[in-house]
Structure formats: structure tokens, C-alpha cells
N, C-alpha and C positions, 0 to 999 in steps of 0.2 A: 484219867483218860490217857489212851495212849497214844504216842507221835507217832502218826504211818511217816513221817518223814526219817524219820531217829529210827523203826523198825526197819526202813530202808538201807539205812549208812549201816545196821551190824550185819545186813544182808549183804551186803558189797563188802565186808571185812572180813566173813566168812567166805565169799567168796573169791576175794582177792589175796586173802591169807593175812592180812596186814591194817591197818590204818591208812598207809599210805596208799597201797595199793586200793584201796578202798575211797581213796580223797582225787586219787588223779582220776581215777573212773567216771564219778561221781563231779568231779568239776569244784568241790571243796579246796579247803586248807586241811592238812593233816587233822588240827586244832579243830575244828569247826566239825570235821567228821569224833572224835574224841569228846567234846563236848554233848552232841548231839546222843553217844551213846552214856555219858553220864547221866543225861538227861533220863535217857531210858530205866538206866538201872534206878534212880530215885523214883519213877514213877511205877515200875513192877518190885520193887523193896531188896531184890537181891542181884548178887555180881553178877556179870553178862559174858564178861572177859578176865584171862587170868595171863599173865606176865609170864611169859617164857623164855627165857633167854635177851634177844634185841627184840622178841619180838609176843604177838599177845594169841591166844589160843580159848577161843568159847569155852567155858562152862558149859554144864548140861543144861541150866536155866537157861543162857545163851542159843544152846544148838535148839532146846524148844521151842525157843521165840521163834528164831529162824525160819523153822519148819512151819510155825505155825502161821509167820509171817510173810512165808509166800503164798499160803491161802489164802489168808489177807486181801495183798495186791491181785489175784485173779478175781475176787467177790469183788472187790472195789472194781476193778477195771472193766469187770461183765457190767456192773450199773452203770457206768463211765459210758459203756459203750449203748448199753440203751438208751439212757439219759438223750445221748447223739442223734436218736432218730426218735424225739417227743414234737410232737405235731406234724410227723409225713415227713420231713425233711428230714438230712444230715444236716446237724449244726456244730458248731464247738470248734475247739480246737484240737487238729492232727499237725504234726508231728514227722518230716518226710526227711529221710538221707538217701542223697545220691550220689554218683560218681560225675567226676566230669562236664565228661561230655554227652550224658544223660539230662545234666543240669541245662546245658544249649538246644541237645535236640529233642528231648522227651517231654522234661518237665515245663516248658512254659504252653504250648498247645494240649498238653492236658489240663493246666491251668485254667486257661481261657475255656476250656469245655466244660471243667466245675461250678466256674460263674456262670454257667448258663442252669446246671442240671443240678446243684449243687451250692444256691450263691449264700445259703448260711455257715457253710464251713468254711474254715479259717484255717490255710493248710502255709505252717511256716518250712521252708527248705533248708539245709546247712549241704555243704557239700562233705562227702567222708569216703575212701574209699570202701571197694565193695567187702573187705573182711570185716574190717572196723563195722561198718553199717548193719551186717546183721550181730555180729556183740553187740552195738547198742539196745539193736530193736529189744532181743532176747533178755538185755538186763535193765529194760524199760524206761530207757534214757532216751528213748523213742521208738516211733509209733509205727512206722512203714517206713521199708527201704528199698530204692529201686538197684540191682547190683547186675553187676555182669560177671560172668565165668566161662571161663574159655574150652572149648570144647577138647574134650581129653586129660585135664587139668581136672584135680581133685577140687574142693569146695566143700569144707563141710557146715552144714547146718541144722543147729540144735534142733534136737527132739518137741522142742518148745513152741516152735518156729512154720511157720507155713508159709507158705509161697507158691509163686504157679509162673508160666511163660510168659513174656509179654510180647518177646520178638527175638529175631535172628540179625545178628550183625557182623559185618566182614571189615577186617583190615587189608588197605593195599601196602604194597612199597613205592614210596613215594622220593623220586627223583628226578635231576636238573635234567632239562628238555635235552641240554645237549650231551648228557650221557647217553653211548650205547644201547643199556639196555632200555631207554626211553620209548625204543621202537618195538621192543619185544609184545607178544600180547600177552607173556604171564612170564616169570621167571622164580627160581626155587631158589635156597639157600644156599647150595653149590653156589648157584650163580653172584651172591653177594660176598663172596670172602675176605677179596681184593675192594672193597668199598669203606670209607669210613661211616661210623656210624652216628647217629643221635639215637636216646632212648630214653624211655623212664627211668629212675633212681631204680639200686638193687634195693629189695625188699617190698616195692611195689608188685602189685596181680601181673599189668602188662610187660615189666618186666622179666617176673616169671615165666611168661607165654616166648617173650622174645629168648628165653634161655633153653627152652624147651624146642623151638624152633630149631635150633643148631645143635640139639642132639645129637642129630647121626652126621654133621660134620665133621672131617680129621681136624680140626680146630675152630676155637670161639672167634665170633668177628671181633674186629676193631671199635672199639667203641670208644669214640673222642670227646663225646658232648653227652650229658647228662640233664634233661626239662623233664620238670612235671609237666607243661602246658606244650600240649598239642600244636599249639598253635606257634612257638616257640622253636619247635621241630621245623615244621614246617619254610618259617623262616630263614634257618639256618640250611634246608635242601634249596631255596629260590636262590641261595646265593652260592651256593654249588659246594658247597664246606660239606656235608653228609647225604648219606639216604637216613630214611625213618620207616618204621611201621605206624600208618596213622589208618584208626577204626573210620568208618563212613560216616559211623553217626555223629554228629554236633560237627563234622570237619568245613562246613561252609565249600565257600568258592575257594579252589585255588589261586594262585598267583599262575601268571601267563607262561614263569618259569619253571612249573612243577608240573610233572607227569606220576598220574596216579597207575603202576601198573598192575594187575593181580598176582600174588605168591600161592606156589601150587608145594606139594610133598612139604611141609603139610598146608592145607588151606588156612587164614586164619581164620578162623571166625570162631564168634563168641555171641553166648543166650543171653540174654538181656532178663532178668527176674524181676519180681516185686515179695516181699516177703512181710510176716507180720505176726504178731501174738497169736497161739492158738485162744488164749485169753480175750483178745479181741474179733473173734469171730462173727459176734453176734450185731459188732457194729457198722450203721448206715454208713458212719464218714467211712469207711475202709471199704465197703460194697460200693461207695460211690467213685473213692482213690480206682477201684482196680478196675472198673467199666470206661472211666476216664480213659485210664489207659489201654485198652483194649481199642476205644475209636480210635487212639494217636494212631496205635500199632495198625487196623485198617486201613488207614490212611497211605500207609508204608507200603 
């Protein structure tokens, strides 16, 4: 018999080009991904992987399996997902990556709307940001992911992959009541030059949005303080040390000393997605995840 789990790990080896990269993907030890494709190879009787250099490169038994074995996981997963809806319900377990502040304002009111519509599925959350979340979904390391991409901002996602709107979201600039521009009713990035800043880490999406905003500035702003957490930002403007760009959604109440104002040339705002297996099409938990979210989003 053969291990869909071990047909999995040469799948991630092939596609990570490595072992390793195949182990951090996968959430393994190098070892454990290595073993697992031993395994394989004694149970189909021939090599899988051949030794190139530092590093290991399929056979053509290897690139077979492969090929063969990502039909595999779509036959498994189409049953997977019927299985889900055996007596009229969604049941089972899904599988959900989100960003943020999707995890504050999205995900728990859809929550609460699945134990109503929904109360046999078992939907666990991890938070990931929104690139990471759809390479998961895509390399089956999960189930559904809700992501956001900024309008004008490239975002690509696999052929594999499906997804649809779920809603529209705007970031303001957020500063101390007794700044200046406190009073304005919108200001553009001209306007922030002379400001220090908070942001997310380089290599983060909202990052990128925030880099992209100062395009057609004659210079990058100041940027003093670096948080992942929103709320962190936020913070750090009540006590007059920065401004921030903070999205609307999950941002709560402010403090008494934060003015939220709107930024214009460019606006920010950003689509809110949900995406998921074309593989998973056929499943009740994922027609129930995306109705779910369809009421949050009326709601809005």
C-alpha cells in the first residue's frame, strides 16, 4: 500500500527542489521528510530521488509518482469533500488562514453564523499572512483562506486556486488629536513627509501598499518604528511619537487621542478575498465557509 502522506513529502520536494525546503513547508524535520520518502521508495521497489551535488533531483519513477500523485490528492480530496456534506449537513474538519485583522473583524461573526447554519463543521484558524495563505491553501497545507490585496498591487494566484470578493476595506491615517493635520478632512502623502512614521515590517503586503503610496513622492517618509500589530501602531500615535496607516477593519475604538483621517492620491483601500481548492469545489464545509462570510460582509 502506498503512503498518501510520504506521496505528499516527494511532492513538496519536488516542488520545493530540496528536502529541506520540502520539511519547512510541510512543518517536518528534514529527517522525517527523508525517511518518509524511504519509506516510499521500499514500498513502490525503486529510487525516487538521485543525489546531485548538495542537493537531490527525481528520477523519472520519482517525477511519475509525483504526477501521478497529485491526482491522488484531488480524488482523495473530491471524496474528502463529499464525505463533508453526508446527511445534509457540512460536517468535518476545515481548515481556515487568515490575516490579522480579518482574524478580529471577520472571522469570529462568521464563526458564530456557522454554529447556527453549519454547527457540524469544525473550522480551526491559524493566522498567516495573505501571500503565505494562498501557498498554503494551493499546496494543501490548508483548506480556505481569507486574504486581502491592495488595490493596484499585483497578487498572484495559482491556477489551482479559486476565490471570489467578500468585501471592500479602507485604510485611514491615523494621528495625535493635536496634530495639524488632525483637522483636515482627508490629506495625501505630500502631506505626510515631514511626520514620523510607524509601519509594518519590509517584506510584509501592507508594507508594500505603504511603499507604493510614496511613489510619486520626491522622497521616502521617515519611518522610526516598525509593529506587526495594529494595535501597537496605534499606540505609539495616542502618545504622539508617530502617524500610521491603520485598515478599518478589526481596528476597534480608538483612544480619545487618535484621529482617524482619510488619505486621498492614492485612496487606500483594499479587497478582502476568500480562496480555496479548485479540488475542493464540490465541498458543503466551503459552500458553507463562503455564505458565512457573504452575511458578515452584508452586515458591513
Amino acid at each position: 500500500m502506498i503512503d498518501l502522506v510520504a506521496v505528499e513529502s516527494l511532492v513538496a520536494v519536488e516542488r520545493c527542489g530540496s528536502v529541506v525546503g520540502a520539511a519547512d513547508e510541510l512543518g517536518f524535520t528534514p529527517s522525517a521528510v527523508s525517511q518518509q520518502v524511504k519509506r516510499l521508495e521500499r514500498q513502490v521497489g525503486v529510487p525516487l530521488l538521485d543525489r546531485a551535488g548538495r542537493g537531490v533531483v527525481l528520477t523519472a519513477a520519482g517525477r511519475r509518482l509525483v504526477e501521478e500523485g497529485r491526482s491522488l490528492r484531488v480524488a482523495v480530496e473530491g471524496l474528502r469533500s463529499r464525505l463533508q456534506g453526508e446527511g445534509g449537513r457540512p460536517s468535518g474538519l476545515l481548515r481556515l488562514a487568515a490575516f490579522s485583522t480579518a482574524v478580529r473583524g471577520i472571522v469570529p461573526p462568521m464563526l458564530d453564523a456557522l454554529r447556527a447554519s453549519a454547527p457540524d463543521l469544525d473550522v480551526v484558524v491559524h493566522e498567516v499572512e495573505p501571500w503565505d495563505a494562498v501557498a498554503e491553501v494551493a499546496a494543501g497545507r490548508t483548506d480556505m483562506a481569507v486574504v486581502h490585496r491592495w488595490e493596484g498591487m499585483r497578487f498572484h494566484v495559482p491556477p489551482t486556486v479559486r476565490g471570489e470578493p467578500v468585501l471592500t476595506d479602507v485604510a485611514d491615517v491615523l494621528v495625535h488629536v493635536d496634530d495639524p493635520l488632525a483637522s483636515r478632512q482627508s490629506v495625501t502623502p505630500a502631506d505626510l513627509m515631514t511626520r514620523p512614521w510607524v509601519s509594518t515590517p519590509e517584506g510584509t503586503i501592507c508594507h508594500e501598499w505603504f511603499s507604493h503610496m510614496f511613489a510619486a513622492t520626491p522622497q521616502a517618509p521617515r519611518v522610526g518604528f516598525r509593529c506587526v500589530e495594529f494595535a501597537s501602531q496605534v499606540e505609539l500615535v495616542a502618545h504622539g511619537l508617530a502617524v500610521a496607516l491603520v485598515p478599518r477593519l478589526g481596528r476597534g475604538r480608538l483612544p480619545a487621542t487618535v484621529v482617524a483621517v482619510p488619505v486621498l492620491d492614492p485612496v487606500a483601500t483594499r479587497r478582502v478575498d476568500v480562496h480555496w481548492r479548485a479540488s475542493m469545489g464540490e465541498s458543503p464545509a466551503v459552500d458553507a465557509v463562503r455564505a458565512a462570510l457573504r452575511e458578515v460582509a452584508g452586515r458591513s
